[in-house]
N, C-alpha and C positions, 0 to 999 in steps of 0.2 A: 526809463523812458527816454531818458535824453540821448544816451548813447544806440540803443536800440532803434531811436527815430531818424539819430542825423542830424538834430536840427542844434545848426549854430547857435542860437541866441542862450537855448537852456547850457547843452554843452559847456558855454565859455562861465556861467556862473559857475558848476564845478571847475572848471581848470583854473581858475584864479583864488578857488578856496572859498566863494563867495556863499550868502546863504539864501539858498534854490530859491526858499517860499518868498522872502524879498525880492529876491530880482523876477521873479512871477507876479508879483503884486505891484513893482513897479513897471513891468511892459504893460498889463492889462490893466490898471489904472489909467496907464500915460503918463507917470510921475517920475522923478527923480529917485532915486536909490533912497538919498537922506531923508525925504518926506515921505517914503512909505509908513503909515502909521501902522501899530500893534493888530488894530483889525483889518488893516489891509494883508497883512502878512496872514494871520490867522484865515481869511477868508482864500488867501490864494494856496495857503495849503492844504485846505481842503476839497478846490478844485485839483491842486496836483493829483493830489491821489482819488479823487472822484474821476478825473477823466480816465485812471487808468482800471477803474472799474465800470468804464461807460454809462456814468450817472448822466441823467438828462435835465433841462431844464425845472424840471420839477422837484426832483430828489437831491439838486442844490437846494432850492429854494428853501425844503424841510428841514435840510440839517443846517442850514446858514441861520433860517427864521426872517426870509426875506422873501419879496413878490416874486414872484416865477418870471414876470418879465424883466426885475432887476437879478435874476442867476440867469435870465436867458443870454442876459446882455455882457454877464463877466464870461458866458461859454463861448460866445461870439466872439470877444476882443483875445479871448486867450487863442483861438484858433488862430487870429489874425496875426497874433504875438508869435506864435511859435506853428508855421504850415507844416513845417515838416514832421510834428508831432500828427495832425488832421492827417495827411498826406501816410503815413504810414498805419493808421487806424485803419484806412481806408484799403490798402494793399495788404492789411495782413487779415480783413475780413475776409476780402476778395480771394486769396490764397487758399483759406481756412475752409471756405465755400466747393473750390474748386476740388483740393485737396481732402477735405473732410478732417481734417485734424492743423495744429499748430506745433511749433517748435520751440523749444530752449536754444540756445546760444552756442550748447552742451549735441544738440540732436536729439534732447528726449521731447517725445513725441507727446502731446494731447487730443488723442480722439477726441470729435464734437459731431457726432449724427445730427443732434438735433439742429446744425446750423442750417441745415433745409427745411426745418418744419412749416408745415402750412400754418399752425399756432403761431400767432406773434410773441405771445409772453414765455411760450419755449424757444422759440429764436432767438429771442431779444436777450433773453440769458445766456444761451449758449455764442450771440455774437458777442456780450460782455466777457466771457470766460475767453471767449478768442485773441482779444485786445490784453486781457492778465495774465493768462497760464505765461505766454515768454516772456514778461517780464520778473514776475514774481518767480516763475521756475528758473528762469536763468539767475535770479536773486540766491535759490535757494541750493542748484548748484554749485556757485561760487563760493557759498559756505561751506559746503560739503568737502568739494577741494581746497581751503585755506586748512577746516581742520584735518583733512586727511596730510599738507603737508607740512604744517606745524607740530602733529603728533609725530612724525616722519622726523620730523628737525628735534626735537624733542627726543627722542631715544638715540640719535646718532650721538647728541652731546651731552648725553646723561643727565638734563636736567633733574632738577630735583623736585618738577612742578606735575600737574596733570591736568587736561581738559576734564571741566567736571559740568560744563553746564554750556548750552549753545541756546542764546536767545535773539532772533529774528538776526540781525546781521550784527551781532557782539557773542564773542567767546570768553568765557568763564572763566580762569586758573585760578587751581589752588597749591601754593608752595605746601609741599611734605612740610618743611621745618617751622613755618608758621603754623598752618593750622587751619582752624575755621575762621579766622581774623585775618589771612591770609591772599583774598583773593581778589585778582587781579582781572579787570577786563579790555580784551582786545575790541576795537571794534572803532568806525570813525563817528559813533555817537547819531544819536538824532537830530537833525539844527530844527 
């Protein structure tokens, strides 16, 4: 989302190694990085990824177990926190409409007919799927290409290891001469 959107503020938490859901829980807070507490962090990670499945004020509310007008009020300030995230939800519905389908980063394409439905609750899915397919699909090609050129690297220098297991964005190896106590995982971890 952060790369995908443009927007400076999220961006710069990755580029200095920082951890996302904290610096998300400290703009929509208003608070300082150090004072974010555990359920501030906890609560702004499940807007992260709530907004990228266009959760609304209500379907915060349920999974946080908070009033709908206190998740209305953290989707408001995170918008405020980060426009250019709002700002591109908004141009790649708009595209999705126009075009009938979305894209990966990659060019693989996601038909969505129903993003014209006269049905709201077929819309309203398929404008959710619009705002995730490039994200997550561009997620899921980047995996694709890390092990299509790590297996690539891996037979030119004879390692002695093999891809044995791909799970969400971490890769699996297991060295031959270890074993099954052997393996190893690629991958920059969950924060």
């Amino acid at each position: 989302m952060a790369s995908m959107s443009g927007d400076p503020a999220m961006q710069s938490a990755f580029e200095t190694g920082g951890d996302i859901h904290a610096a998300t829980a400290a703009h929509v807070y208003k608070v300082d990085l150090e004072n974010v507490t555990k359920e501030m962090r906890r609560k702004a990670k499940t807007v992260n990824f709530g907004v990228m499945y266009g959760i609304s004020a209500f379907g915060l509310s349920q999974r946080l177990g908070i009033p709908r007008k206190e998740a209305a009020e953290i989707i408001e300030h995170y918008f405020e926190s980060f426009p250019s995230i709002k700002d591109y939800m908004e141009e790649t519905l708009e595209s999705a409409r126009s075009k009938g389908y979305v894209e990966t980063l990659t060019g693989r394409r996601r038909y969505l007919p129903d993003v014209q439905s006269a049905n709201g609750t077929i819309r309203s899915m398929a404008e959710r799927n619009a705002i995730n397919a490039p994200i997550q699909g561009t997620a899921a090609d980047m995996i694709k290409l890390a092990m299509s050129a790590i297996w690539r690297a891996m037979e030119e220098r004879s390692f002695e290891s093999r891809l044995v297991l791909q799970v969400h964005d971490e890769l699996v190896l297991r060295s031959r001469r270890i074993g099954a106590t052997g393996n190893r995982t690629l991958g920059h971890g969950n924060q």
